[in-house]
N, C-alpha and C positions, 0 to 999 in steps of 0.2 A: 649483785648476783646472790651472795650469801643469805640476805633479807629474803631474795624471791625464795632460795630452796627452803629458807623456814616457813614460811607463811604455806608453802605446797605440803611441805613435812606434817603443819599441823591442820592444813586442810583431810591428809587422809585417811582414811581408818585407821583406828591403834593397831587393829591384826597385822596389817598391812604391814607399816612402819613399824613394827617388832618382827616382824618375819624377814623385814630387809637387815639386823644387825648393825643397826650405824652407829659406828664408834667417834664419839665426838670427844677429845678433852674436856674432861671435867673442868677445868681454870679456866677454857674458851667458854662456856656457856654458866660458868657462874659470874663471869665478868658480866652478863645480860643484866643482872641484879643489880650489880653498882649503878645505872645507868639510868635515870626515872624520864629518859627517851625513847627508852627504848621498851616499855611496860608491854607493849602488845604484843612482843615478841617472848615475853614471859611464857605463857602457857604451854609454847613449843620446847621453852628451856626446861621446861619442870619435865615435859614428855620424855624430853632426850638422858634430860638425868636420871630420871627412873628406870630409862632401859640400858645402861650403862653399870651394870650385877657385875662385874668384876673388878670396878671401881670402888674403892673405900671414903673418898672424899667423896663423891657423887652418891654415897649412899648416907 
């Protein structure tokens, strides 16, 4: 289930998914990195940490 809402997350427009505020743990989605399974799920992880501005590890 979590897989599907990434792959939707970074199926949609950036405005979109920045206008919705989704706060994910920054250690949940850096842990995508350790993972060289989980690579396609990268691009959604760098999306989410980028919009995660009140986080200092995620920035």
């Amino acid at each position: 289930m979590r897989d599907t809402a990434l792959i939707e997350i970074d199926r949609a427009p950036y405005d979109l998914v920045r206008s919705l505020r989704i706060n994910v743990p920054s250690d949940q989605l850096l842990r995508e990195f350790r993972d060289k399974n989980r690579t396609g799920l990268f691009p959604v992880s760098i999306r989410l940490l980028g919009l995660q501005t009140d986080d200092a590890e995620a920035v």
